[in-house]
C-alpha positions as CSV (number, residue, x, y, z in Angstrom):
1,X,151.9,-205.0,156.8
2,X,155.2,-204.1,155.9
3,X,157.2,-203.1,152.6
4,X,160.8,-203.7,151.8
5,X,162.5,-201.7,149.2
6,X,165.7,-201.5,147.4
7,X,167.9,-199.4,149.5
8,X,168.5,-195.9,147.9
9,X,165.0,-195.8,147.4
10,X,162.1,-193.2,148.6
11,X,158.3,-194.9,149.7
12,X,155.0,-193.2,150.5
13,X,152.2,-195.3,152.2
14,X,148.4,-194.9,152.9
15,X,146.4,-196.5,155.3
16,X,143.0,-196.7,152.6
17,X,139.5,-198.1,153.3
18,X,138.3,-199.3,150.0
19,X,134.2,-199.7,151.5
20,X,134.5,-196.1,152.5
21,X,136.8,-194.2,149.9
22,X,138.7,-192.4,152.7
23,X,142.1,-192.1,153.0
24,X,143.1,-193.1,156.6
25,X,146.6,-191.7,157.1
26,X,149.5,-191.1,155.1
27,X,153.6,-191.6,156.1
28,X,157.0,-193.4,156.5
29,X,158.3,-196.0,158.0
30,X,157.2,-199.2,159.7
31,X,153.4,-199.7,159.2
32,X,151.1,-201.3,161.6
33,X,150.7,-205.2,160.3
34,X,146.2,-205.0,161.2
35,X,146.0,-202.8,158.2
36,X,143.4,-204.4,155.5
37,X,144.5,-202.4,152.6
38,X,147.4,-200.5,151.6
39,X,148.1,-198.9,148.2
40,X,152.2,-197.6,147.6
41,X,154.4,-195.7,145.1
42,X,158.1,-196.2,144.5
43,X,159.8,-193.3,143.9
44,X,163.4,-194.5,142.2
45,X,166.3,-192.2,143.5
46,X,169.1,-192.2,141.0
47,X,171.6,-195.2,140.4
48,X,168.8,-197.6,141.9
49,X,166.9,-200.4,141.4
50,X,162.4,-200.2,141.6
51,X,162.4,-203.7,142.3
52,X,160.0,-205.2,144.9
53,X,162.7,-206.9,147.0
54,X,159.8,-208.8,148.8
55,X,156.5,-208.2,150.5
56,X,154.5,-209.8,153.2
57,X,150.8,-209.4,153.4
58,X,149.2,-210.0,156.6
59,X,145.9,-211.2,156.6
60,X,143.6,-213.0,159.6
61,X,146.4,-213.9,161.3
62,X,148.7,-215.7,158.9
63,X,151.1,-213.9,156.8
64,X,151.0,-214.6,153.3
65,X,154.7,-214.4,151.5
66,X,154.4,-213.5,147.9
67,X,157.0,-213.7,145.1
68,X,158.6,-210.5,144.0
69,X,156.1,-208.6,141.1
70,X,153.1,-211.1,142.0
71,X,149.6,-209.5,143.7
72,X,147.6,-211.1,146.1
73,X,143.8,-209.9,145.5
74,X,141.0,-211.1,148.0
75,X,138.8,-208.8,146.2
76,X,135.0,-209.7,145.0
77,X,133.9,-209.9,141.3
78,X,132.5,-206.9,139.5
79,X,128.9,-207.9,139.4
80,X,125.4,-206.2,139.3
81,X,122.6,-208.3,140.5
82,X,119.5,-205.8,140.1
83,X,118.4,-202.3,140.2
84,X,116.4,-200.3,142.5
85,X,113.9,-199.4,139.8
86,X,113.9,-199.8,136.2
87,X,112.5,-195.8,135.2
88,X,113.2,-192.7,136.7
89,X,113.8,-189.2,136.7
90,X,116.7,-187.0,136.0
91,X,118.2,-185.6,139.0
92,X,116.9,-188.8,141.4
93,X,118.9,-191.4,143.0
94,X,119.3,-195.1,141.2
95,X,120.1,-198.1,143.5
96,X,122.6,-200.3,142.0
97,X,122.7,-203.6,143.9
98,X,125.8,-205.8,143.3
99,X,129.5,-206.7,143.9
100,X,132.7,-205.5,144.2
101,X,132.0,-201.9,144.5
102,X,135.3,-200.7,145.3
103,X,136.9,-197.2,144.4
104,X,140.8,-197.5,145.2
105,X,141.0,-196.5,141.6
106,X,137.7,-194.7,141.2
107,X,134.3,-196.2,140.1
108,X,131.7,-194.7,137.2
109,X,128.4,-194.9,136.1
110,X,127.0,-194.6,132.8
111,X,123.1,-194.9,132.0
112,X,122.0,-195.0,128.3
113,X,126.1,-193.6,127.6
114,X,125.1,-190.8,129.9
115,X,127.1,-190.4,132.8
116,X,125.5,-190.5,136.2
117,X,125.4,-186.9,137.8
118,X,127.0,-188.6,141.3
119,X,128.0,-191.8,142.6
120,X,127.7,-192.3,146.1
121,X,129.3,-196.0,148.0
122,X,127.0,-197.6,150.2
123,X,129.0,-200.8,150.9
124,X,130.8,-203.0,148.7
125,X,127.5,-204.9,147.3
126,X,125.6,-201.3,146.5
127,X,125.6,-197.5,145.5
128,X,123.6,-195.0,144.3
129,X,123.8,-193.3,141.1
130,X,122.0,-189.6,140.4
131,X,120.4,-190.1,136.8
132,X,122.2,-187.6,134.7
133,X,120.7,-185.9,131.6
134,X,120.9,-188.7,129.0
135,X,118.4,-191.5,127.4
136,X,117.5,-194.7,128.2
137,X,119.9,-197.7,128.2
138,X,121.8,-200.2,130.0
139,X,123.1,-199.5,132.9
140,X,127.6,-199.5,133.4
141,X,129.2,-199.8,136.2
142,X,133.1,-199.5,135.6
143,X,135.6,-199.7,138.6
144,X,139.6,-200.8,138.7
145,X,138.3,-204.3,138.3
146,X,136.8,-203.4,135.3
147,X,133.2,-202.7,133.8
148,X,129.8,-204.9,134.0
149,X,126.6,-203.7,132.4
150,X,122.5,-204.5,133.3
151,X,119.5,-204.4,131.6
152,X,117.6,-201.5,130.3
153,X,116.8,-197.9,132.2
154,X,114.2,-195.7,131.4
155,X,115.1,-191.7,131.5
156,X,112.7,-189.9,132.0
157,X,113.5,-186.4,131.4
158,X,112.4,-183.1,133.3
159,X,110.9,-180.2,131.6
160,X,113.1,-176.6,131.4
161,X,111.2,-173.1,131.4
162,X,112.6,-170.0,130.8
163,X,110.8,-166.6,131.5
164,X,112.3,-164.5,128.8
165,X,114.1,-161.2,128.8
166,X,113.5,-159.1,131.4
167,X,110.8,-156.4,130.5
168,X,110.8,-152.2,130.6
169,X,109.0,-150.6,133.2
170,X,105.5,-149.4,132.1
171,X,103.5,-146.6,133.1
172,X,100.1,-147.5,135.2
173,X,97.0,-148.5,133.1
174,X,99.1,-149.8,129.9
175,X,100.4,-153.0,128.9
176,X,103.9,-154.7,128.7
177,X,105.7,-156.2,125.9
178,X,105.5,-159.6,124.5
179,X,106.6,-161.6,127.5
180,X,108.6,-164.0,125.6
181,X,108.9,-167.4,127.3
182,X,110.0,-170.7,126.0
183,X,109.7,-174.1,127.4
184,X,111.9,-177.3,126.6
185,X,112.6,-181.1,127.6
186,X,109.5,-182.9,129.0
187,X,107.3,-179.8,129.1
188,X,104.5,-179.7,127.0
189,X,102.7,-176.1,128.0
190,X,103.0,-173.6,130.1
191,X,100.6,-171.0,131.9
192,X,101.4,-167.6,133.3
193,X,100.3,-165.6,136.1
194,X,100.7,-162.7,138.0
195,X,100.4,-163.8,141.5
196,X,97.0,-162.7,141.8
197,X,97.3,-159.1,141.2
198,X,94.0,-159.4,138.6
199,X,95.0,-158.2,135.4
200,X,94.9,-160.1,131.7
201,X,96.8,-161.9,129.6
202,X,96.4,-161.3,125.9
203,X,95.3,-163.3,123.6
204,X,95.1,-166.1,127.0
205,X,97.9,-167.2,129.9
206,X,99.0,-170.1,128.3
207,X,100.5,-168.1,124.9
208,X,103.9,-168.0,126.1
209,X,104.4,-164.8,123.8
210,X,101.3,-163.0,125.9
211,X,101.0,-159.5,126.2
212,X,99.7,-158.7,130.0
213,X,98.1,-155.9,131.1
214,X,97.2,-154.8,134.7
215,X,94.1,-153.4,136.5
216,X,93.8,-149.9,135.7
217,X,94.5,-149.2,139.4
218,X,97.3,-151.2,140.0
219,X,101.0,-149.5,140.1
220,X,104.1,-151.5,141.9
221,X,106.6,-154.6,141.0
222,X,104.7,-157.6,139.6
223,X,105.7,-161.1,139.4
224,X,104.7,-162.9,136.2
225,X,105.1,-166.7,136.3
226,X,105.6,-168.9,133.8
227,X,104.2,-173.0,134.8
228,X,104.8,-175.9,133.0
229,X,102.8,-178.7,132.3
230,X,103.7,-182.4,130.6
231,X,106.4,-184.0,132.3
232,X,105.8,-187.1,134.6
233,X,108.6,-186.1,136.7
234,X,108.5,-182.2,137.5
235,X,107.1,-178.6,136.1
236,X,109.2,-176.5,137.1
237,X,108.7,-172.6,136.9
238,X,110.7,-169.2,136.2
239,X,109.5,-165.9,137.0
240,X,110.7,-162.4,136.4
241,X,109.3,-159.2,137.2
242,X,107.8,-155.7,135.9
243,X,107.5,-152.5,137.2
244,X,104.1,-150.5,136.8
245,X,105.3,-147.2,137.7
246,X,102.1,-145.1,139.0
247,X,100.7,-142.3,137.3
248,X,101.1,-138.5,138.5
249,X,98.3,-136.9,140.0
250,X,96.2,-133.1,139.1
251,X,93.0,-132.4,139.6
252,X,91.4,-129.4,137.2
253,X,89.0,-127.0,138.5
254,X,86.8,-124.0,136.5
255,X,86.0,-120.6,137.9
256,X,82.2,-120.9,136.1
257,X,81.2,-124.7,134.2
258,X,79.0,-122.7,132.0
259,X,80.5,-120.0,129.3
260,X,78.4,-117.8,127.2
261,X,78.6,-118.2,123.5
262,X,81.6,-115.7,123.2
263,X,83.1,-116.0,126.5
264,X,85.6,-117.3,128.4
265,X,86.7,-118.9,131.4
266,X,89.8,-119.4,133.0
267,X,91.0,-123.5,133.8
268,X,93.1,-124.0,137.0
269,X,95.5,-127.2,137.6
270,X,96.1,-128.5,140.8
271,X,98.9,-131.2,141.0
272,X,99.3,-133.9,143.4
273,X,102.2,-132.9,144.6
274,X,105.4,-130.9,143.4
275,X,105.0,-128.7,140.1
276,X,104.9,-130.5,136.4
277,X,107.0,-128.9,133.7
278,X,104.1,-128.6,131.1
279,X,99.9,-128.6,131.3
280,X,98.6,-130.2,128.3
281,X,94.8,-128.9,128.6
282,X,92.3,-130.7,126.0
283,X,88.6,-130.8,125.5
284,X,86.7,-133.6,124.6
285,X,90.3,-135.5,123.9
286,X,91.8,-133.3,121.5
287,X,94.9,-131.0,123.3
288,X,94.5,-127.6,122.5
289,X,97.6,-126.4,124.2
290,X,100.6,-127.5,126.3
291,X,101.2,-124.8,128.8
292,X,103.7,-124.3,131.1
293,X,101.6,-122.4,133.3
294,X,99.0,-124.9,135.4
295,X,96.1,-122.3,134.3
296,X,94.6,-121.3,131.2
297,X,91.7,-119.0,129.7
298,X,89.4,-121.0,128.1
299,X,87.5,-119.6,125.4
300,X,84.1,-120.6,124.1
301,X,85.4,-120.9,120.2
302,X,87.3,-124.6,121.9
303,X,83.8,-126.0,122.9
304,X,80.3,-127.9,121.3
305,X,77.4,-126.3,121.8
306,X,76.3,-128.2,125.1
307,X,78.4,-130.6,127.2
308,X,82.1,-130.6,126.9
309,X,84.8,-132.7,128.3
310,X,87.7,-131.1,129.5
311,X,91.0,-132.4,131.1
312,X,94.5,-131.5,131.8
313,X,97.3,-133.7,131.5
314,X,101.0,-133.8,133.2
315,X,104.0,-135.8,132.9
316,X,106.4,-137.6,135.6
317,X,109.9,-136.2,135.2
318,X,111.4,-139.8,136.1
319,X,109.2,-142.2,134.6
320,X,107.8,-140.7,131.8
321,X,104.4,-141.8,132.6
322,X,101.3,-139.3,131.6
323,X,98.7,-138.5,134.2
324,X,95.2,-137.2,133.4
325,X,93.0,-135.6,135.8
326,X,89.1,-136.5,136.0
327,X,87.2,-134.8,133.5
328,X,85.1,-131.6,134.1
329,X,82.2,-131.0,132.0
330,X,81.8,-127.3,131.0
331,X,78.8,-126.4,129.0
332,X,78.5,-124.3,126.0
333,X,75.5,-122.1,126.5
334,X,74.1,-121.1,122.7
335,X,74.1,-117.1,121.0
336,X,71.2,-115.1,121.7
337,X,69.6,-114.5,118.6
338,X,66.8,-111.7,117.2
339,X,66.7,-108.9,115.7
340,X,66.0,-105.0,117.4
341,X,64.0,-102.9,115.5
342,X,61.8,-99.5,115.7
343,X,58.1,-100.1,115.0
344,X,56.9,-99.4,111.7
345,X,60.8,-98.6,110.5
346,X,61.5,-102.5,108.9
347,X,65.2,-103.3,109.9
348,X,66.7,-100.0,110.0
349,X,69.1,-98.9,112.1
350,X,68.2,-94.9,111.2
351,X,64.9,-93.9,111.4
352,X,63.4,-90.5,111.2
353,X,60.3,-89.1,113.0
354,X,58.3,-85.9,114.0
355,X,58.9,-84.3,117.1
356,X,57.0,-85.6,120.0
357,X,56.7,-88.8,118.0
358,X,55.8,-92.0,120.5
359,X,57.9,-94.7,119.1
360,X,57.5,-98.1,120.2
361,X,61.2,-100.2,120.1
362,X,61.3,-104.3,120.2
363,X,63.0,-107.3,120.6
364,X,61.8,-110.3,118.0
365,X,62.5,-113.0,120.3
366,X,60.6,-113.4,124.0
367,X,61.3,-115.5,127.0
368,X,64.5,-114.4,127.7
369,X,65.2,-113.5,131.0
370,X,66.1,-109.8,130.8
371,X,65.5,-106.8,128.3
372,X,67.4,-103.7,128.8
373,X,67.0,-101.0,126.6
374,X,69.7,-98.1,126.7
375,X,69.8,-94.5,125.6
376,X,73.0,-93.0,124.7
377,X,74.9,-95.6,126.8
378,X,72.3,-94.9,129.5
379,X,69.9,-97.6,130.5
380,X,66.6,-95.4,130.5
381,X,64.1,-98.8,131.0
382,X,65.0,-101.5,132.8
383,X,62.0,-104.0,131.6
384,X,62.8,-107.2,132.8
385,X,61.0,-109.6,130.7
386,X,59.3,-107.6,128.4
387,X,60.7,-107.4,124.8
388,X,59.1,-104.0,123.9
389,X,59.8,-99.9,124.9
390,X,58.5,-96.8,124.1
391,X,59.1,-93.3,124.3
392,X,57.9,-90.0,122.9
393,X,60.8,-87.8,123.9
394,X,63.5,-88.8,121.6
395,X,65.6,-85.9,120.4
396,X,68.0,-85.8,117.2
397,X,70.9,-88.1,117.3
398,X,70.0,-90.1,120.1
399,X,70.9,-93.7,119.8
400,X,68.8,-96.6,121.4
401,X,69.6,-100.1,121.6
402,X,68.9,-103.1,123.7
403,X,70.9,-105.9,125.8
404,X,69.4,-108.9,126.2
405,X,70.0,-111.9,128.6
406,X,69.6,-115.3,128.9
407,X,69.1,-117.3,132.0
408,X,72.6,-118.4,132.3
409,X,73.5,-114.8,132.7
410,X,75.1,-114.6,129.3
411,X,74.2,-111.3,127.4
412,X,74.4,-109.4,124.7
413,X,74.6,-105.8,123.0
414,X,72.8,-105.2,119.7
415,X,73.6,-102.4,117.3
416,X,71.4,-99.5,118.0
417,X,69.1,-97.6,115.8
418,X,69.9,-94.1,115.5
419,X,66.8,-91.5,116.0
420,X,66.6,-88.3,113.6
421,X,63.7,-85.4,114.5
422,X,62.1,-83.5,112.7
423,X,60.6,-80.2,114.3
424,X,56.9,-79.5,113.9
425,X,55.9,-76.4,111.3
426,X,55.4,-72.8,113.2
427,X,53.1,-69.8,112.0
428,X,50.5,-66.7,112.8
429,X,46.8,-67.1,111.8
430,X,45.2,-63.4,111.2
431,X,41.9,-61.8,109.3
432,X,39.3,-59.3,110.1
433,X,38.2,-61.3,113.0
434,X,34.8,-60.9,112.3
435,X,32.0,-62.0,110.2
436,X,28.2,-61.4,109.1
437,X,25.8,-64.2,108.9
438,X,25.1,-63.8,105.2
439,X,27.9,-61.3,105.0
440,X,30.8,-61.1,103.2
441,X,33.8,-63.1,102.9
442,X,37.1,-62.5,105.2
443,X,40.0,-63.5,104.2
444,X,42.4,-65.2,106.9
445,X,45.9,-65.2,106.1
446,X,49.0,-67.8,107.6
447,X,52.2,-67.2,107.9
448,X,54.6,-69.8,109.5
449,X,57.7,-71.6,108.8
450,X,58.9,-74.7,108.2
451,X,55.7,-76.0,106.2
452,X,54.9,-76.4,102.9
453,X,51.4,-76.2,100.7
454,X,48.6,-77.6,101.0
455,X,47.3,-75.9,103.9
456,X,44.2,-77.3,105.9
457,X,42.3,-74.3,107.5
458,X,39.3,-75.6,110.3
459,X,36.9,-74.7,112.5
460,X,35.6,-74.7,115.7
């Protein structure tokens, strides 16, 4: 084929395949006559004419002369004869079978208004549209020929999912935030999951605003899934992920698990690994101190009577996150009660007696395990389980009390009873020494001190 053009003027060619859309070669100068389709442009140089002088197509052998500014077209009619299906899916592939498919100029495809996503040429009589976004409605086909529509197409459309913000870490054994995911298009419901880690969501998986919480053991990066349900083409799914960031680990120990009624023991804390910058201790849930130091004196006034619970508590300096140690039970052994008295003295804690006096000390209460009775400070009878002592030699001032213990060990001191003597009368008995049956009276005179009258003279 071959164009002539006004002299003074510029021409670019291209070898084009209209079936293919591919642009064979582009350049100057004589062109080879067994080309089927050539497209030009005239570039008009200054002082010159764009007239077509003349042009002489070559087809099948016999070249066809044409009159300046006419067009030969050998070209098909636009036409579509039927479509691959009449419903379908966005995103998949519509068969258009027809005529005149050519692109030298570009072809388009509309369904519904909606332009198709792609258009791919299979030959001249067919191509294949991708279904964009849009609704249902005859189908347009519009080339350089011009445009031809066809029936009716269904558009199915495909459901969208979106996960939702993505979440803060949490700290092992608590929950997350609302997870926050919303569905559109097709979709009708959605369920989430957490790729079978095990824990819940709350109030159920298919609330797309669900709370989830994680088995109590569990600590990593989780995957939560949102599904959808209700579209007859696809249900997709979006994910996103949370980190359970694990808890620090201490362990608490006691010197003794038992503590007497006013005593103390002290609490050590034992962590995992690394130091923690403060010890919260606390019994039965309630924190009694936070302590920089990992031990602590516990004292009986923080306890029940009986079974306590008592844990300490430590915080990660990265995350945050609280650990707890396992509970120790400590137990709260109850007061010994009684009262320590002098026999026949009531409750007093002075008594006085006669020298040489044997007086008999007790405890009210029995069945403890131990009864020691001290002197002065110094334990004079150890009695073991007997709650009662005696003693005839008590001088002036001495002061006797009495330590009693329990069978946990726990004891205690109770005020003593302070002893006060008094010393025995002295005297000289003298008379005649002798006396007559039937005789006269002697008289026998006394003479002490430290006595008073009435005197009580006797016999042998």
């Amino acid at each position: 084929m071959r164009w002539d053009i006004t002299s003074g003027s510029t021409y670019t060619w291209s070898n084009y395949n209209y079936l293919t859309d591919v642009l064979i070669t582009t350049s100057t100068g004589s062109v080879n006559k067994s080309v089927s389709y050539l497209s030009f442009r005239v570039t008009e140089a200054s002082g010159t004419s764009t007239s077509i002088d003349w042009a002489r197509v070559r087809k099948g052998g016999t070249e066809v002369t044409t009159a300046v500014g006419s067009e030969v077209s050998t070209l098909p009619v636009l036409t579509i004869t039927n479509l691959g299906s009449s419903i379908g899916c966005e995103g998949t592939d519509l068969i258009i079978n027809g005529n005149g498919f050519q692109t030298a100029f570009g072809i388009a495809v509309t369904i519904g208004g909606t332009p198709a996503t792609s258009v791919t040429i299979n030959s001249m009589t067919q191509i294949v549209a991708v279904i964009g976004a849009g609704t249902t409605g005859a189908v347009k086909v519009t080339t350089s020929a011009g445009s031809v529509s066809y029936g009716t197409f269904m558009v199915n459309k495909l459901s969208t999912v979106n996960a939702g913000a993505a979440l803060a870490a949490i700290c092992q054994g608590t929950k997350s935030d609302s997870l926050g995911g919303s569905l559109g298009g097709a979709a009708t419901g959605g369920t989430w999951s957490d790729g079978g880690i095990g824990g819940t969501f709350s109030p159920n998986a298919n609330d797309l605003n669900a709370i989830w919480a994680p088995p109590a053991s569990y600590y990593g990066t989780a995957t939560l899934t949102l599904s959808t349900s209700g579209s007859t083409c696809s249900n997709p799914a979006a994910s996103k992920t949370l980190v359970v960031n694990p808890l620090p680990a201490v362990a608490l120990s006691i010197d003794k698990s038992t503590i007497c009624f006013s005593g103390t023991q002290i609490l050590t804390a034992t962590p995992g690994s690394g130091a923690f910058p403060t010890y919260a201790f606390a019994v039965n849930g309630s924190t009694i101190i936070n302590n920089p130091s990992s031990t602590f004196a516990l004292n009986a006034s923080y306890l029940n009577l009986g079974n306590n619970s008592v844990t300490v508590s430590v915080p990660d300096a990265v995350t945050g996150c609280l650990g707890i140690s396992p509970a120790i039970n400590v137990i709260k052994v109850p007061q010994i009660t009684g009262n320590f008295s002098a026999a026949g003295f009531g409750s007093s804690n002075n008594i006085t007696i006669c020298a040489g006096a044997n007086v008999s000390f007790q405890f009210s209460k029995t069945g403890y395990a131990k009864y020691e009775f001290i002197v002065d400070g110094t334990t004079i009878n150890d009695q073991g389980t007997s709650a009662f002592w005696s003693s005839p030699s008590l001088v002036e001032g001495n002061k006797i009390t009495v330590r009693v213990t329990n069978a946990n060990g726990c004891d205690s001191l109770f005020a003593p009873i302070t002893v006060h003597v008094n010393p025995l009368p002295t005297g000289v008995i003298s008379g005649d020494g002798t006396v007559c049956h039937n005789g006269p009276n002697q008289t026998i005179t006394f003479i002490g001190s430290g006595s008073v009258a009435p005197y009580l003279f006797s016999n042998n």
